[in-house]
C-alpha positions in Angstrom: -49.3 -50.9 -65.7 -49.3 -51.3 -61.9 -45.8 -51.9 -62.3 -44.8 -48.9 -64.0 -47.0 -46.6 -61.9 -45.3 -48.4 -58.8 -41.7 -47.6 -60.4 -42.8 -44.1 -60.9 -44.3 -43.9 -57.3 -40.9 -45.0 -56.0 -39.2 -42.5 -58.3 -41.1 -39.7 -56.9 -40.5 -40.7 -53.3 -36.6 -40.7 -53.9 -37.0 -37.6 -55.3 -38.7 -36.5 -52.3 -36.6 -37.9 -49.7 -33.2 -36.3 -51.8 -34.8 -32.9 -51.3 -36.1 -33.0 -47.9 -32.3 -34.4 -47.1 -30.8 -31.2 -49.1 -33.2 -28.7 -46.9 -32.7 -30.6 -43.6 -28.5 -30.2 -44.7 -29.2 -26.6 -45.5 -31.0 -25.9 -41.9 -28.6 -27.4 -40.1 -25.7 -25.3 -41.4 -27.7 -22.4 -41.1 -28.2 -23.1 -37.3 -24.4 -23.9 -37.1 -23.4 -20.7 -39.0 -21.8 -22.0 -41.6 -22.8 -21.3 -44.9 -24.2 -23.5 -47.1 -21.9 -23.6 -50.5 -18.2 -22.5 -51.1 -20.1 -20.0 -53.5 -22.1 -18.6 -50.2 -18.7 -18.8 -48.2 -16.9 -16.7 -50.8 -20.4 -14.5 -51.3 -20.6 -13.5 -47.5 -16.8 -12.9 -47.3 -17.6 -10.0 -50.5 -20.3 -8.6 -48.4 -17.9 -8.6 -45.1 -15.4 -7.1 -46.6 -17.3 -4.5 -48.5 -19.0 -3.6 -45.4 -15.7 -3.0 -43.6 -14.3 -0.7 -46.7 -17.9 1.7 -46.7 -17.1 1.6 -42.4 -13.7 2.6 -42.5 -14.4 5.1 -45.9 -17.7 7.0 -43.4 -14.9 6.8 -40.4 -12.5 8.7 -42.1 -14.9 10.9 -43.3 -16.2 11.7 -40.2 -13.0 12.1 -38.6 -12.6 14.5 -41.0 -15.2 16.4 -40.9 -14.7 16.6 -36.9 -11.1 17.5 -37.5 -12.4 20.7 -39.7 -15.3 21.3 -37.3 -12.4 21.7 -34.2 -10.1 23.7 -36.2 -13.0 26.2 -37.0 -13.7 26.5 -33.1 -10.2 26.7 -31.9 -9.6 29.5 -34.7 -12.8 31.5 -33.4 -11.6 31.0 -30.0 -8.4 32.5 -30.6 -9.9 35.7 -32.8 -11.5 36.2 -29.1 -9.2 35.9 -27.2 -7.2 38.3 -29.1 -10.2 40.5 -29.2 -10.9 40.2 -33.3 -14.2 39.2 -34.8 -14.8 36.0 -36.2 -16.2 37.5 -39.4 -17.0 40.1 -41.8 -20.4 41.0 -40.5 -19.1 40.8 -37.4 -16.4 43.1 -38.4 -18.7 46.0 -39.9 -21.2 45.7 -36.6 -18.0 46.1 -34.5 -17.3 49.2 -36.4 -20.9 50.7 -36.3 -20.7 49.5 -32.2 -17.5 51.7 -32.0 -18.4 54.6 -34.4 -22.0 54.6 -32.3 -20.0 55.1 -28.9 -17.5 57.7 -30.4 -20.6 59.6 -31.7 -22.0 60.0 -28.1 -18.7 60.6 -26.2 -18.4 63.1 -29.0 -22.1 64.7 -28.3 
């Protein structure tokens, strides 16, 4: 019996001692960088690159949307400059303005 529970004992402890070795092996890469399985490698490489696809996709995105933003300020500009208004609304108040002013050179 001593002899089994001795085998058993030393059984255990190898046990112990292979995962302490697999977690000190685990730290240590982790300290170095390095990942710790080709699986992990190949895992982190998804993420990366998946990463880089949603960065460039919000980029162009923005890029547009300051593209459309500039053309929408250069076009107002240039209804100013050449003395048009920039909308509708501000079409009809333009007319009341100048129907308002013939009214009282007219009076």
């Amino acid at each position: 019996a001593d002899a089994r529970r001795a085998a058993l004992e030393a059984e255990e402890e190898g046990k112990v001692r292979a995962f302490n070795a697999r977690v000190t092996e685990a730290a240590r890469k982790r300290e170095e960088g390095a990942p710790c399985s080709a699986d992990g490698a190949d895992a982190l490489r998804e993420k990366l690159s998946a990463a880089d696809a949603r960065r460039a996709a919000l980029e162009a995105e923005e890029e547009g949307k300051v593209r459309a933003f500039n053309a929408r300020v250069t076009e107002a500009a240039r209804k100013r400059e050449e003395g048009a208004p920039c909308s509708a609304d501000g079409a009809d108040a333009l007319r009341e303005k100048l129907s308002a002013a013939d009214a009282r050179r007219a009076a």
